[in-house]
N, C-alpha and C positions, 0 to 999 in steps of 0.2 A: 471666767472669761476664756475662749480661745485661743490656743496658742497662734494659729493663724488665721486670719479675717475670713469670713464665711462662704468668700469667692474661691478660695486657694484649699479650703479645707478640704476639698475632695478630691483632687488631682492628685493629694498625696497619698491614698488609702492604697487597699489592696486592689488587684483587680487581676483578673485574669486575663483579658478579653487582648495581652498588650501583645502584637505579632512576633514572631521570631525575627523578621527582617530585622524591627526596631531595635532588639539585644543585641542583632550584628552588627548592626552600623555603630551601635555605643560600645562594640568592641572594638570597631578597627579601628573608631575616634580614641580609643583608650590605645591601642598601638602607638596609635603618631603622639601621642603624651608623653609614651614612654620614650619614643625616638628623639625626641624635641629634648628632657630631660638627660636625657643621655650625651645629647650632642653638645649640651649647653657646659652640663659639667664637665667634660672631655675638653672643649676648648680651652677653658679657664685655667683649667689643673696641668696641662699643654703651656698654653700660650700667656697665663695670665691677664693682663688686662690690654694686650697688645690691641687685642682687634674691637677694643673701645667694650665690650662686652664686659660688665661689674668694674669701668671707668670710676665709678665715684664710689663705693665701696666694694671693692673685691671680694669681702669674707660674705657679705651679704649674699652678694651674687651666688657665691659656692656655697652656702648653706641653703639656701630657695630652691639649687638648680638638684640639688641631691635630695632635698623634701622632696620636689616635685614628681622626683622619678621612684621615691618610696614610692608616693601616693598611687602612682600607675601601677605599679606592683599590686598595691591593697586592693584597688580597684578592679583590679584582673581577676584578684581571688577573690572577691564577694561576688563579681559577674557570675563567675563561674560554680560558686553552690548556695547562692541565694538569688534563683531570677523572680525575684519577688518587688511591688511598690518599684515601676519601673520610672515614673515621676522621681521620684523623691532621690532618687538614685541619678538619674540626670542632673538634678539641680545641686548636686553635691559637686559631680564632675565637672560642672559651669563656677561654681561658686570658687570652686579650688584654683580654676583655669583663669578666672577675673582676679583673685587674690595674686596668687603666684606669678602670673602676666606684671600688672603692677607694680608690685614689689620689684622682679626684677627689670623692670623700667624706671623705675626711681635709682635703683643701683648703680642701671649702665650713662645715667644722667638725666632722666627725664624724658619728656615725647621726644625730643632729637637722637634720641638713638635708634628709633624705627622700631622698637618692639610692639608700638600701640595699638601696632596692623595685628598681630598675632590674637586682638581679644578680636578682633572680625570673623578671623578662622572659626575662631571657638562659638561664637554667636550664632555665625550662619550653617556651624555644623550641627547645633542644636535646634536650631527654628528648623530642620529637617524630620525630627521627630516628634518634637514638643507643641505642648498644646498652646493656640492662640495667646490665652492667659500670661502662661510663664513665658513666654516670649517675649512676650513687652515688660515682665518682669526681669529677665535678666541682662535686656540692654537699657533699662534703668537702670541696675546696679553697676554694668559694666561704665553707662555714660558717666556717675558719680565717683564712681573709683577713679576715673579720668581724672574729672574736676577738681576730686580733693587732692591727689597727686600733685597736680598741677597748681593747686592752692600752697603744699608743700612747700615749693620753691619758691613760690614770690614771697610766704611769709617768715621762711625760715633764711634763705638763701638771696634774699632781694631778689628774684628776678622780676625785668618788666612787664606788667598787667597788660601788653599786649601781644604777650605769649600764650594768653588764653583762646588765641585762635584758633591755632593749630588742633588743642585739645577739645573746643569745641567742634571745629571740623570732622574730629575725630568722635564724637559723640554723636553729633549729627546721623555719620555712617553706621555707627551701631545700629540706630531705630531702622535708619533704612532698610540697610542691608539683612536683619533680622527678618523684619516685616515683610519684605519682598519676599525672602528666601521662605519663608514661613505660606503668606499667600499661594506661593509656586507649589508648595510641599500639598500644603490642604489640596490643589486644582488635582494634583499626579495621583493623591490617595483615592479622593472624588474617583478622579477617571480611572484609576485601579481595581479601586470596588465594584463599581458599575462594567469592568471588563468581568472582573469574577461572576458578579452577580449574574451575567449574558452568558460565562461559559457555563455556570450550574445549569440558569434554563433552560440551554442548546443539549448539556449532555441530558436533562430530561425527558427534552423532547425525541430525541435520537433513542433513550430506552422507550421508551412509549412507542416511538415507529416500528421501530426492531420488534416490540414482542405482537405490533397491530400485524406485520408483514410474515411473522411468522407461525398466527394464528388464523392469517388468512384461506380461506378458501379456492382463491386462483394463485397459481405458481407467480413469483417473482424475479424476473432474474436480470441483469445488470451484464451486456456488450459490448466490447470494445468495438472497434470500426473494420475487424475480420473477422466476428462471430462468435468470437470465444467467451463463454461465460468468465467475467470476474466476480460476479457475484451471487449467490439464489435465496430461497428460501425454502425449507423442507418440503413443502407442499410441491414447487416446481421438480423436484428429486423423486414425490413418489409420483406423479403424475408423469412422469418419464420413464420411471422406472429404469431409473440409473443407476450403480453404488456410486458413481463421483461423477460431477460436474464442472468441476473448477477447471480452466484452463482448457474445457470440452469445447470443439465445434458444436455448437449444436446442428446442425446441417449431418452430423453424425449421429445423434440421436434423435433427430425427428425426419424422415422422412420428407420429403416436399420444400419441406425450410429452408432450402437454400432458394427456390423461386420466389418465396413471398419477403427475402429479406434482399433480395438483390433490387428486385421491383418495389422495395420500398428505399433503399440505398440509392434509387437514379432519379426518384421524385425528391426525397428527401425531406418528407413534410407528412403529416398525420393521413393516413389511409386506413380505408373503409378494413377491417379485421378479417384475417383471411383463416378459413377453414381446413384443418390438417386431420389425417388420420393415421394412430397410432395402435394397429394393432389391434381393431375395432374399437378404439376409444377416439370418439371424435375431438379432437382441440381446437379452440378458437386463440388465434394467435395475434396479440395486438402491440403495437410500434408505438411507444411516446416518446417522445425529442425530451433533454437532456435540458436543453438552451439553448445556449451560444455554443457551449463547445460538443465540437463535432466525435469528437472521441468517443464515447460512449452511448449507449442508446435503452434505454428499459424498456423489457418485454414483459407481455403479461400472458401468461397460459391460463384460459378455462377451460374446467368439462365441460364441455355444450352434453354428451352424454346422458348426461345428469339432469342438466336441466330439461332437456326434452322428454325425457322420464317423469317428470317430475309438471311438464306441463300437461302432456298427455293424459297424466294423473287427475290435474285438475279439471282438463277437459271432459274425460270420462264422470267424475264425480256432479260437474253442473248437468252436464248431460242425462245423468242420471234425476238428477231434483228435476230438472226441464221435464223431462218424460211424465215422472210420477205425478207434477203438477197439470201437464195434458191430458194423460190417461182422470184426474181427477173433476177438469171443465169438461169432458166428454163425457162422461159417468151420467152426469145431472138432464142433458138433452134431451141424449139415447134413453132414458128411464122414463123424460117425460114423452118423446116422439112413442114409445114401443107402448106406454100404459093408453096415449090416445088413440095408437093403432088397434089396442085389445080392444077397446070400446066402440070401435066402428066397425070389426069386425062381429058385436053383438046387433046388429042388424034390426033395433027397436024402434020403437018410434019415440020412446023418450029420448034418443040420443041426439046432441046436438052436434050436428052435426058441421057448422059453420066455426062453431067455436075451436072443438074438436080440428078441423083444418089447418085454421090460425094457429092452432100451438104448435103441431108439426111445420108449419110453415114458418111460425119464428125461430124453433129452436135448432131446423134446416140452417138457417138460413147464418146464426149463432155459429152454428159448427161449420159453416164455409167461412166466416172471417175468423174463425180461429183456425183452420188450415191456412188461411189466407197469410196472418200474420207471421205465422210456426216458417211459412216457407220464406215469406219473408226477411226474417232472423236468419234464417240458413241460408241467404242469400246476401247478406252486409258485406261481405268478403268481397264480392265481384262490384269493385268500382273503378268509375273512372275520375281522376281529379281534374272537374274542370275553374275555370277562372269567370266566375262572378260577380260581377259588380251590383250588389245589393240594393244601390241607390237605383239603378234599373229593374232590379229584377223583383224586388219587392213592392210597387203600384200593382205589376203585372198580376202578382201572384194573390193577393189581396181582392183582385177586381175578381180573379174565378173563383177563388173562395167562397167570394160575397155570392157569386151569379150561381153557382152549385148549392150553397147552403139556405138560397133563398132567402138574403138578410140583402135589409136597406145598408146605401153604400157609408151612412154616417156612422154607421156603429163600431165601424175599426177607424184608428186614427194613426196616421205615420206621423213619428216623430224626430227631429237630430238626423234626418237624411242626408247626410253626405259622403260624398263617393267612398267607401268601401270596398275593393276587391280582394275575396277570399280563395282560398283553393279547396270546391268541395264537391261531392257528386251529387249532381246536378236532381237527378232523382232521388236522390238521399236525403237532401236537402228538403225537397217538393214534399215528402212522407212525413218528416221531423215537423216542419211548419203546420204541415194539417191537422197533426194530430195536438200541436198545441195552442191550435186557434178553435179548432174544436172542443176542448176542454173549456177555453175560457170563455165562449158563447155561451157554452152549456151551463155557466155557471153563472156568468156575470148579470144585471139586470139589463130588460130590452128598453137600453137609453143609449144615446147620440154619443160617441167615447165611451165606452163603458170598453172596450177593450182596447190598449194599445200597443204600438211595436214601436221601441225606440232603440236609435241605431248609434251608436257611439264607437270613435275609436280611442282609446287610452292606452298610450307609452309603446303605439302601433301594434296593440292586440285590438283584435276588432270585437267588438259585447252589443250581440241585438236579444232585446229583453223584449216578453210577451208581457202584459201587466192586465189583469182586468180589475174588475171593482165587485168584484164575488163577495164570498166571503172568507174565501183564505183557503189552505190546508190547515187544519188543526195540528197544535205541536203535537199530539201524541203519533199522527200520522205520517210526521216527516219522516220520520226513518227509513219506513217502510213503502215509501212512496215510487221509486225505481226498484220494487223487486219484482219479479213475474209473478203475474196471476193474482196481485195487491189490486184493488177497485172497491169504490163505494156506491158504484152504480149497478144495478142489478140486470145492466142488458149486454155491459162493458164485458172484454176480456181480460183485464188487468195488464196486458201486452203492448201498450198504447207506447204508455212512459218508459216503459223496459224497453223494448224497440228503436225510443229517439233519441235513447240515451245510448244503447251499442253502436246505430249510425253514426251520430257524432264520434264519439270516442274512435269508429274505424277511419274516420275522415278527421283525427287528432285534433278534433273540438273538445269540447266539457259540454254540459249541460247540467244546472245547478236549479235547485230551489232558492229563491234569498226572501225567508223571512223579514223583511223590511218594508213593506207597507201592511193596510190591511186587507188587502186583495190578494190574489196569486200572478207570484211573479216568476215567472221560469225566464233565465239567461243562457243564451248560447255564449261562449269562450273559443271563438278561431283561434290559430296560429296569428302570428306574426302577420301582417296588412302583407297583400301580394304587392311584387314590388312590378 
């Protein structure tokens, strides 16, 4: 069997996990033990029983008050080279504190000498530490040690059974005063822990900023409200090409910097990133507010140098595939135009001659929409953003559609028309729509709806969808569906879909395929609804 019930049996084991706070506060409570014992014996050995203190037995009194102040003693020197089983080592100091309290209360006469308060001290200096559990355990035992005390008297000493009040009152306050002080204790550890727990993951996230800010690629640096760096990151040091920062104007190491921080100082709110040069290293220099307080200000330095390096790079490189891909639709024309030209210049009579015509006349004609388109593309830059209202201007553009491509007026269907105003060029727009009404004729069946435009706005982005009833793009071909010179048609330039998709994007639309019906569905994606 257990020596103790299989509630308590684990509170008293070993455990490491027990805070140093906890050892110090069971030492400075082992202090006031020792003080309390010291005072106790001092009066008695002093004063003897004047001040009602060991009243009913004196020798008792001075033999409990000199134990007690051992005990504080032994209790010192076990704190001090065995902090081990720190449960079991509390309920010693309690159990000693309920004994001894007691004891000399029954000495000094009983609950009327006021010692009974002194087992509260002890209680509620303990429900400070101690678990749940031994808290209601030890102002159980304190409440009984009361009772039987007090049982003492009425049966030894006749006193009246209704002197059991006081010492119930007295009991009473144990569980209370425990129990609060205990509840109160659990709340402060709670919100201790969870302050700990908040400062680990603050200073986490601060090493993670520090090595994100120091790995960064644009400078960082942190102003006070006259310029002076408080704080950077290496990156803004070589990008300045400084040996020291700290406490620098920068107005002294950057040129110009003082008009774009003054000009940002009198607005005093996020402005468009102003252009600085250092030396032939271009910097782009940008202002972010702080908050609320005005103190401070973070700067961010990039090399625009680099980047324009670096786009030019990629321009050269598409420009390059763009070429190679021309020079390769050119190839096939010119081969077939010059092989019909060799044959009319043999001057037989077997030569057909009409046929012979036709083909230079188409593949003419082939290489003028692919000049056509080429300059096209090299012309997406020059726009103007005008303001559209869709719900007008798509009837409009739909009726010439029809009356150019010679289709009856039922075969396109507007759908979800309501007002919509975008910002887009206007002839940009006209180009983008042709060429994806034109694909979905070409594909769809010649039936009443077989192709439609529906006009949606959601969460005030504006989404007008082309839909026919084709039969789809195949997934293997979605990929490769917006790249130049990609076509399954053999009269097409491949330049159709690649063209409507740079306009958009230069007029900051999207243009998407969405697999989701079984027809082809191409989306345009405005901006935000004109306001």
């Amino acid at each position: 069997m257990d020596p103790l019930p299989s509630a308590y049996a684990g509170l008293f084991s070993r455990s490491a996990l027990t805070p140093d706070s906890f050892w110090a506060s069971l030492g400075y409570f082992n202090l006031y033990r020792l003080a309390i014992g010291a005072i106790f014996l001092g009066v008695v050995l002093v004063y003897g029983d004047a001040l009602n203190l060991g009243s009913h037995r004196l020798d008792i009194f001075q033999f409990v008050s000199g134990a007690y102040l051992l005990f504080g003693g032994l209790f010192a020197w076990v704190m001090r080279y065995w902090r081990e089983r720190f449960n079991l080592q509390l309920s010693v100091h309690v159990m000693t504190d309920i004994v001894a309290i007691t004891v000399l209360m029954y000495a000094s006469g009983g609950i009327r000498s006021g010692l009974g308060m002194m087992l509260l001290i002890s209680l509620i200096s303990a429900a400070l530490v101690a678990p749940r559990r031994l808290i209601w355990l030890y102002a159980a035992i304190a409440a009984i040690a009361v009772l039987l005390e007090q049982s003492l008297w009425v049966l030894a000493y006749d006193s009246p059974t209704a002197s059991y009040l006081q010492p119930g009152l007295l009991a009473i306050g144990c569980f209370a005063g425990a129990g609060v002080t205990g509840w109160l204790a659990q709340r402060a550890a709670s919100s201790q822990s969870l302050a700990q727990e908040r400062g680990r993951e603050l200073e986490r996230q601060m090493r993670v900023s520090q090595l994100v800010i120091e790995d960064m690629q644009d400078g960082v640096l942190v102003l006070d409200r006259d310029g002076r760096v408080t704080q950077h990151n290496p990156r803004a040091q070589r990008l300045l090409e400084a040996d020291s920062l700290m406490g620098e104007e920068l107005s002294q190491k950057l040129p110009g910097f003082d008009v774009a921080w003054n000009a940002w100082r009198e607005r005093h709110a996020a402005a468009a990133p102003y252009d600085l040069d250092r030396g032939g290293r271009g910097l782009r220099v940008r202002f972010v507010e702080t908050g609320e307080d005005p103190e401070f200000c973070v700067l961010f330095l990039e090399d625009i140098t680099r980047s324009h390096e670096q786009a030019q790079q990629l321009k050269l490189a598409a420009l390059g595939r763009l070429t190679a891909n021309i020079a390769h639709e050119i190839r096939n024309p010119l081969s077939a135009i010059s092989h019909a030209s060799e044959l009319l210049d043999e001057e037989r009579g077997t030569v057909d001659r009409p046929r012979l015509t036709r083909i230079v006349r188409d593949n003419t004609r082939r290489l003028e929409r692919l000049v056509a388109e080429v300059l096209q593309l090299s012309r997406r830059d020059r726009m103007t953003r005008d303001r559209i209202d869709l719900k007008f201007w798509l009837p409009t553009f739909v009726e010439e559609f029809c009356a150019s491509e010679s289709l009856p007026g039922d075969r396109l269907a507007l759908e979800g028309m309501q007002g919509a105003v975008v910002e887009f060029d206007r002839e940009h727009l006209h180009r983008v729509m042709w060429n994806l009404l034109r694909n979905a004729v070409r594909y769809a069946p010649a039936a009443s709806r077989s192709v439609r435009l529906e006009l949606r706005t959601i969460a005030h982005q504006v989404q007008l969808s082309v839909i026919d009833d084709g039969p789809g793009v195949p997934a293997a071909d979605q990929a490769q569906l917006f790249e130049p010179f990609f076509t399954t048609d053999s009269k097409g330039t491949g330049l159709g879909l690649y063209l409507a998709r740079e306009l958009c994007a230069t007029n900051r639309a999207r243009l998407e395929y969405v697999d989701d019906l079984e027809g082809a569905h191409f989306r345009i994606r405005f901006g935000e609804a004109a306001r």
